[in-house]
C-alpha positions, 0 to 999 in steps of 0.5 A, spaced: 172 752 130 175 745 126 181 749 124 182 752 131 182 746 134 186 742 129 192 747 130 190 747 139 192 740 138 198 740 134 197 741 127 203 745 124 202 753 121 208 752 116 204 745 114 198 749 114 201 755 110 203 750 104 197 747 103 194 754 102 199 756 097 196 751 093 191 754 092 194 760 090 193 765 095 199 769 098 202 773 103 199 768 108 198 771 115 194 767 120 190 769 127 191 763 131 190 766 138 188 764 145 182 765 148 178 763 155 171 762 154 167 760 161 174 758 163 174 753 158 182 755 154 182 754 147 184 757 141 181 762 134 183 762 127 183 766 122 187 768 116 189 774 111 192 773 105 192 776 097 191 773 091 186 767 090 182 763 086 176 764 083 171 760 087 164 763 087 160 757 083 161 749 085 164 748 078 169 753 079 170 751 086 172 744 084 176 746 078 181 750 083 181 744 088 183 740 082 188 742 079 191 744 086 198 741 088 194 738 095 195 730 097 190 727 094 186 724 101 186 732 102 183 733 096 179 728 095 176 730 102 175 737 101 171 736 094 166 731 097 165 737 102 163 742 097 159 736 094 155 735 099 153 743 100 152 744 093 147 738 093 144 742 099 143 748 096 141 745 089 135 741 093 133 748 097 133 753 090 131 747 086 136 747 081 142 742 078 148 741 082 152 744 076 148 750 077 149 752 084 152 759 086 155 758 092 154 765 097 156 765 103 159 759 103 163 761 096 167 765 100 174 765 101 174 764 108 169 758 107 174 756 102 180 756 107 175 753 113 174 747 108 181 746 106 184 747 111 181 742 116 182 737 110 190 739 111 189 738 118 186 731 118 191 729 114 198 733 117 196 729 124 195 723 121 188 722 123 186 715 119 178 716 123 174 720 125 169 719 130 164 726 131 158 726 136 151 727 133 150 734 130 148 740 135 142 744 133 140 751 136 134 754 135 131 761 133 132 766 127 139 766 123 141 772 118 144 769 111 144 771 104 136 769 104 134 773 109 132 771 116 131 763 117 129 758 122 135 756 125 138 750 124 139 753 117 135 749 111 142 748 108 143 744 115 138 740 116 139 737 109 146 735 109 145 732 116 140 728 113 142 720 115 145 723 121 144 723 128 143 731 130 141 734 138 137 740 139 139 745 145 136 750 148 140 755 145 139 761 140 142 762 134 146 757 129 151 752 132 152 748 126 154 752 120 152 749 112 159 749 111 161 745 119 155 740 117 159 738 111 165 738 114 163 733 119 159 729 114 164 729 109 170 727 113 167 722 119 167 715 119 161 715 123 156 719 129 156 717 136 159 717 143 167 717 144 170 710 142 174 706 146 181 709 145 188 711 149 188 719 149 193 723 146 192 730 143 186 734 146 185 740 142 179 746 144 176 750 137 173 756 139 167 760 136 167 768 136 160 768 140 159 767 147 154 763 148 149 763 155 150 757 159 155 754 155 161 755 153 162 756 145 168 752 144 169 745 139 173 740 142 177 734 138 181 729 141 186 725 137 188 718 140 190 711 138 184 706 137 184 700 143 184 693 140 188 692 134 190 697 130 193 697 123 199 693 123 199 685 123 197 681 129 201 674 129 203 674 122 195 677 119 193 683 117 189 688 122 185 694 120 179 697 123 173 698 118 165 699 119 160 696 120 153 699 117 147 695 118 138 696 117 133 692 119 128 693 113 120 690 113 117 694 107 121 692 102 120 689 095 126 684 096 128 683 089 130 691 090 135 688 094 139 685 088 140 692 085 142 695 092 148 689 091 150 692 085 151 698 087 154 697 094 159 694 091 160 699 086 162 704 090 166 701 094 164 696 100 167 690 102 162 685 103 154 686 103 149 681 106 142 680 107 139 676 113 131 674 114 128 677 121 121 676 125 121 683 127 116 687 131 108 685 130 111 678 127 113 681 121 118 678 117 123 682 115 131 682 113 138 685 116 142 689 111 149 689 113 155 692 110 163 692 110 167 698 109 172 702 110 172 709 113 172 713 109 167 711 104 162 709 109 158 717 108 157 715 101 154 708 103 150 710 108 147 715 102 145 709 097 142 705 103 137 711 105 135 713 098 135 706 095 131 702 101 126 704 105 129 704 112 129 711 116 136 710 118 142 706 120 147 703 125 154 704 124 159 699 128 167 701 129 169 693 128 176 690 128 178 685 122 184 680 121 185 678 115 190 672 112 195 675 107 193 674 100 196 676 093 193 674 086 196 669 082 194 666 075 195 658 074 195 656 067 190 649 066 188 645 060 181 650 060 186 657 060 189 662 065 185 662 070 186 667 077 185 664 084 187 667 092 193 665 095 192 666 103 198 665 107 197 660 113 202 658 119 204 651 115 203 653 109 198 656 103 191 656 100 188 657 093 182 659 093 180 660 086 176 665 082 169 663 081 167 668 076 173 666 072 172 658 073 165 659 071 166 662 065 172 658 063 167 651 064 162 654 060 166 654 054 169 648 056 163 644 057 166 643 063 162 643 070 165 650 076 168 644 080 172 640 075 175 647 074 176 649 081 179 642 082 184 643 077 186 651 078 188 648 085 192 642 082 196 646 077 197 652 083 200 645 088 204 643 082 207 651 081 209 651 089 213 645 088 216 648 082 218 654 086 214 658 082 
């Protein structure tokens, strides 16, 4: 349904196709039809071809996909799916990531799900991805395990941290495979963002549902406010915002938590005291980062805090532009940020390497900073 409705919205079939044959199939032949389901136009997928790699096992999968001739955001998007389904399925059966044997979801048909969606986010161009909460229908469900509740166990794991909706609907309407899609693809969970409509596209399921039409929608538009770009001379982006209050914490865990936050990629990270409910004291944990790494560190809050769940926030940002330089000084060469303003620049040197610098020195972290910024005023003036 997520392929389907990438093609409804545009995504080109020869672009697909290549994709594809980087991971070795031929003799591609797709099944993209029309179809109406209570009214509702939109579009299948499926697929024929020969050959294909061996895929049955996690280790397997992501060999294939790595030595793949993909862009490296496909790639890079396509293995974080198949991560989060073999970290499922190893918490399910109780066994290393390494030792997961995927079945249904190993199948060449998953594969291709998996991968094409990827190809498709990346052939229309789509920076950001938004998605509603995840949809969980209710009753019995067939797989290679026997007969189980639905959602499935699989489900349920990976959509761990992130906001679900139940209907009164028998059967399955998100799938293992789906749930890691949008898990491994979303910058975040919620209503639709502010933003001017472009492409509509409808993927439909082969089911028909009672009451409902069994169809998965996709709109793909331009973000309202400032966009990448620049913004009178500045730098202009989107980034998220992710924030918990917490109330039950040992504080001095929060010094690790920086640590690792910043390890994985986050802008920025601050901790500011509350008085919460009951009086309580607690702290506000926020987070900076950028779309694509934020399901990474929502995880890392979630397992290494004590919060239940978090909040995540589409924010503009405009940023002066900056570029590093290295200014030579009696206490050795020393890295700073050089912001440009409107009338001119500022320095802004770096501390770590101003305090090692005074330590060895025994001079003080201002004394060096001052010179940085002396030495830095004195290249300007040599044109340097």
């Amino acid at each position: 349904m997520i392929v389907a409705a990438l093609f409804d919205a545009g995504l080109d079939e020869l672009v697909f196709v290549d994709g594809l044959r980087a991971l070795g199939l031929k003799d591609i032949e797709l099944k993209i039809t029309e179809v109406s389901k209570r009214g509702i136009r939109a579009k299948t997928f499926g697929f024929k071809a020969s050959g294909g790699p061996k895929t049955g096992t996690f280790l397997e999968t992501v060999a294939v996909l790595q030595a793949a001739s993909l862009a490296p955001a496909v790639k890079t998007r396509a293995i974080r799916t198949f991560d989060l389904l073999a970290e499922a399925e190893g918490r399910i059966h109780g066994r290393p990531k390494a030792e997961v044997h995927f079945h249904e979801v190993g199948s060449l048909d998953s594969v291709v799900d998996v991968v094409g969606a990827s190809i498709g986010l990346d052939a229309l161009g789509i920076e950001r991805v938004i998605s509603s909460p995840l949809a969980l229908g209710m009753g019995l469900v067939r797989c290679e395990h026997g007969t189980l509740p639905s959602p499935a166990p699989a489900t349920l794991e990976i959509a761990k941290g992130l906001p679900v909706r139940g209907w009164a609907v028998e059967g399955e309407l998100t799938t293992p495979t789906g749930a890691a899609i949008l898990k491994a693809s979303a910058a975040a969970f919620g209503p639709i963002p502010e933003m001017t409509v472009g492409a509509v596209g409808y993927g439909a399921g082969t089911r028909d549902l009672e009451g409902m039409a069994n169809v998965m929608r996709l709109v793909v538009g331009e973000a309202a406010g400032i966009q990448g770009g620049t913004d009178g001379g500045r730098e202009a982006d989107r980034v998220t915002l992710i924030q918990t209050n917490i109330d039950d914490m040992n504080p001095q865990f929060f010094s690790h938590i920086y640590d690792d936050l910043f390890a994985r990629g986050a802008l920025d990270v601050w901790v500011q005291s509350l008085l919460m409910k009951k009086g309580r004291p607690g702290f506000l944990l926020s987070v900076l980062a950028e779309s694509h790494r934020v399901p990474a560190l929502t995880d890392l809050v979630l397992r290494e805090t004590t919060t239940s769940g978090v909040r995540l926030q589409d924010v503009a940002r405009v940023k002066l532009p900056r570029r590093i330089v290295e200014v030579t000084t009696s206490f050795g060469k020393i890295r700073a940020k050089v912001f440009t303003l409107e009338r001119g620049e500022r320095c802004a040197p770096e501390y770590e390497d101003c305090l090692r610098n005074a330590r060895a020195h025994g001079a003080t972290v201002s004394e060096v900073m001052e010179e940085v910024r002396h030495a830095f005023g004195q290249m300007r003036q040599a044109g340097k």
